[in-house]
N, C-alpha and C positions, 0 to 999 in steps of 0.2 A: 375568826376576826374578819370584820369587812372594812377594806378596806375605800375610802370614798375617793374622786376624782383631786378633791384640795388635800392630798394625802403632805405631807409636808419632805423638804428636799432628806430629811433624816431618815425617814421611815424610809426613802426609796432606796437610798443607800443600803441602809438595811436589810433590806428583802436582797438586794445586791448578793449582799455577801454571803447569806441561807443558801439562796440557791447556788451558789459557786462550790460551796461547804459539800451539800449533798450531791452535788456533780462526782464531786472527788469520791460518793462511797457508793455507786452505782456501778457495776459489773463492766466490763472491758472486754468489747467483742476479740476473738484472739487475731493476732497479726494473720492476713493470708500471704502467702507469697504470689507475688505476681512474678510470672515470665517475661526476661527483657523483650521488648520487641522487636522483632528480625529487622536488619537491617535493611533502609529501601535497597530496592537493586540499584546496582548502578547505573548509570546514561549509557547509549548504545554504543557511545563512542569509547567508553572504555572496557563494555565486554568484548570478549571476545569473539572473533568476528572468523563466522565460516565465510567462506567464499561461494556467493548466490543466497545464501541461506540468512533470513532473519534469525538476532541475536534475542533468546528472550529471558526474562528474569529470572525463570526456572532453570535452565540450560539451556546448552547449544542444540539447533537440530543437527539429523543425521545430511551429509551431502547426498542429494539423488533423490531421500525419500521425502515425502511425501506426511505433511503434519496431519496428525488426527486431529479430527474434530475438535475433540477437547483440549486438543494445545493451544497456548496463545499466537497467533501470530501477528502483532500488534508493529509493521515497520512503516502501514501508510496512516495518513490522517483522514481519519473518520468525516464525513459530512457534515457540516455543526445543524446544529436545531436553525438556528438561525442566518441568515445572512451577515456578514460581516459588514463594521460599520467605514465607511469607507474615510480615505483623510488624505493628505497630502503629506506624505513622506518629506522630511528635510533634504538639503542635497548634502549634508552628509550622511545621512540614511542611505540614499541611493547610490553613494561613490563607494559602499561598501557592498563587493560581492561576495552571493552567499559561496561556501569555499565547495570543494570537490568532492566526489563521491572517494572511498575509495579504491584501490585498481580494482579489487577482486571483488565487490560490490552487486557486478552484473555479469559475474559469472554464469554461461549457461550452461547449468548442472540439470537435468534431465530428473525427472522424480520417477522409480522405477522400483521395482515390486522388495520388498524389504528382504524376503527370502533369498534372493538372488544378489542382492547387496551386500548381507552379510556373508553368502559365499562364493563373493565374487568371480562370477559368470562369467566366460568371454562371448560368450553370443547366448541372449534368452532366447529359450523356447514359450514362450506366454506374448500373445497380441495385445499388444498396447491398445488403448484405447483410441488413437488415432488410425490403427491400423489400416482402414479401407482408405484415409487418406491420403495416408504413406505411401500405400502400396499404389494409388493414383498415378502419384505425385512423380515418383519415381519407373513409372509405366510398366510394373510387376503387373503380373496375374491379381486380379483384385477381389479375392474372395473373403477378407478379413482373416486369413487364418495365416500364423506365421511360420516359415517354412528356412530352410539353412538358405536358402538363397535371399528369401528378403530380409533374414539376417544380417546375410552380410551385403547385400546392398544399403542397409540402413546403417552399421555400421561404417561402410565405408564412408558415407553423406555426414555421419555425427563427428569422425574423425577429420573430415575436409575443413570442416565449421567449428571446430573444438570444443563439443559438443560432452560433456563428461556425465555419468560413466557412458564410456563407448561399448555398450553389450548388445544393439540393434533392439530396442526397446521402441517401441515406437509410443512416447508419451508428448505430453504438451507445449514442450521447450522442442523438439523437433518438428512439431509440425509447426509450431509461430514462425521457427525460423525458414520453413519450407515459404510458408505465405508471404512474408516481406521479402522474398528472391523474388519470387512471383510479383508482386506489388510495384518493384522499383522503377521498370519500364512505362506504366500507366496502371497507378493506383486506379484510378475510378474510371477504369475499362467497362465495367457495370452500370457504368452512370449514376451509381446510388447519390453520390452527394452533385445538387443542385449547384451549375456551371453561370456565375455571374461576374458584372464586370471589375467587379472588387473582392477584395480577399476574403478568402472562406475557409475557415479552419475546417475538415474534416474530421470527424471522428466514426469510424468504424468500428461497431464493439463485435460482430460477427467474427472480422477477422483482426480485432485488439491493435489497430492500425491509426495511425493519424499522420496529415499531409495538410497541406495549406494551397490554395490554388486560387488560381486570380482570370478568369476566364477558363480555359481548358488550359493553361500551363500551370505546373506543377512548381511551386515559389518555394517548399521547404518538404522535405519528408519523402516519400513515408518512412516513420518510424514506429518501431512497437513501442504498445500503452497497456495498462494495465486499469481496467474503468472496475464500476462497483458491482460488490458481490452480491448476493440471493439477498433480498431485503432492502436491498442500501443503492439498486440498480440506477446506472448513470442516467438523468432524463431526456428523454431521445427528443428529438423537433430542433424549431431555430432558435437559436439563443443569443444574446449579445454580452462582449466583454464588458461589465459595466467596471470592475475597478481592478486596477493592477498594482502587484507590491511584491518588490523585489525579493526581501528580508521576512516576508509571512511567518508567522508563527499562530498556529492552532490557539486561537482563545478558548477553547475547552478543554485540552489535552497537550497543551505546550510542545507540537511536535511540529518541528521545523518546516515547512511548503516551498522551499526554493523556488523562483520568478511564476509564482501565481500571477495565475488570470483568471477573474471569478466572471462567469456567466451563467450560473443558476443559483441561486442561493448563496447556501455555502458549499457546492459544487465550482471544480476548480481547474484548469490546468496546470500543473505542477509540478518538480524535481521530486523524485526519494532518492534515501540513502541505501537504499536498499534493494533485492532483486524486483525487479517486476516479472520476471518470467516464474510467475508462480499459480497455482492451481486455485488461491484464494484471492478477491478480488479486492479493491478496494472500500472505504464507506460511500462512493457515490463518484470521487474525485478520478479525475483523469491523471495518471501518474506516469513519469516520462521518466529516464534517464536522465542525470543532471542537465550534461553537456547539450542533450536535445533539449530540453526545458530554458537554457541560456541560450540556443541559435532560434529558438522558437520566440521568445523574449524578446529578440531583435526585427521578426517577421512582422509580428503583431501590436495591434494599438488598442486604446480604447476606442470602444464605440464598432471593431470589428465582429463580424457576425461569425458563427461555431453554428455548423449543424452536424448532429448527432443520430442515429438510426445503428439497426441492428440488436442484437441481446447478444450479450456475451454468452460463450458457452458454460452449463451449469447453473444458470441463470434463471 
């Protein structure tokens, strides 16, 4: 039968009800079962929290060691694609500060050979990778090879500095902390960072260090920083603070930036909640310590210039 376009409101009804009829005698694919879907992980603030060590969705890390490649370790804020769109914060936006890290946050826990972790060591026999620094640093014999004396010369140093685990490891949280002793005196004894009559953020990614100075006098710092990793590398030259916001939050990844200060992009000076004495870098961003991210806060303005040099190690 053909049906034509002036088919009348009866017949279409009609046809209606046929096809609904033979719906009902048409086979029934079987039910499948689907698997509930796991639960998101929680917010960082409610797992559980090692002391130094990011918290991640999977579990906890181990304290000392050192994440595999293929663990997450997701505690800084990635570099966004784009630069952030700038705006003027309300003042009560701004009379709200972002809150504290906390205590056990910036623990420095030492990442140290997993074998020797699990049965815990009081002094390793295995040279750290900072080894020839250590042993510098400390005015040992400097051959890279680790010996019961630079044991416990290393030892002694990680235990003065509460340095965990204390087993004369010479890894990367001992020697950050060997360079900022070094640093405190006259950060830019080197002259790397350009000496002018207004403030200059420094950032040193060689030695993971940043200061602010305003001629040759030293106005804040140095402090250890944690800049970006292989890929995501912080970009070096002179840059300018173009916008600042106290309350930042990652528009691509919802993760908090405590008193940003953006002078590249979406590259940033910034708070985490989390260790920066870590082996992995960040996506680009400069990452401080809350408490130095909130006296650095008060150093700086907009319109202040950041110069940056160096590669970070691994990098």
């Amino acid at each position: 039968m053909i049906i034509r376009p002036a088919a009348s409101r009866s017949t279409a009804r009609t046809l209606a009800v046929l096809l609904a009829a033979s719906a009902t005698l048409l086979p029934t694919a079987p039910a499948i079962a689907v698997p509930p879907a796991p639960p998101p992980p929680a917010p960082a603030a409610e797992r559980k929290l090692v002391p130094g060590i990011a918290p991640t969705p999977e579990r906890d890390l181990v304290p000392g060691i050192a994440p595999a490649p293929a663990q997450p370790w997701q505690i800084d804020t990635p570099d966004q694609v784009l630069a952030p769109t700038p705006y003027q914060p309300t003042p009560e936006e701004d009379a709200v500060e972002p809150r504290d890290a906390p205590a056990e946050a910036y623990a420095p826990i030492e990442y140290v050979p997993l074998g020797e972790a699990a049965a815990r060591v009081a002094c390793s026999k295995q040279a750290g990778p900072y080894q020839r620094q250590v042993e510098r640093w400390l005015k040992l014999k400097v051959d890279g090879k680790q010996s019961a004396a630079d044991c416990r010369a290393i030892r002694a140093f990680q235990k003065k500095y509460g340095i965990k685990p204390a087993i004369g490891f010479a890894g990367p949280v001992t020697w950050a902390h060997m360079q900022l002793i070094s640093a405190r005196k006259n950060p830019n004894a080197a002259r790397k960072c350009p000496v002018r009559t207004y403030n200059v953020a420094c950032v040193d990614l060689s030695r993971q260090l940043t200061w602010v100075q305003k001629g040759k006098k030293v106005v804040f710092g140095p402090v250890p920083v944690r800049s970006g990793r292989a890929g995501y590398r912080t970009r070096t030259g002179w840059h300018k603070i173009y916008w600042r916001h106290k309350n930042h939050v990652s528009t691509l990844y919802g993760t908090a930036m405590p008193y940003s200060q953006f002078f590249s992009g979406g590259q940033a000076l910034h708070g985490v909640y989390g260790s920066i004495f870590t082996t992995v870098g960040s996506h680009g961003c400069v990452n401080l310590r809350v408490g130095d991210a909130r006296r650095l806060w008060g150093v700086l303005k907009k319109g202040d210039r950041v110069y940056v040099w160096g590669r970070k190690p691994g990098t």
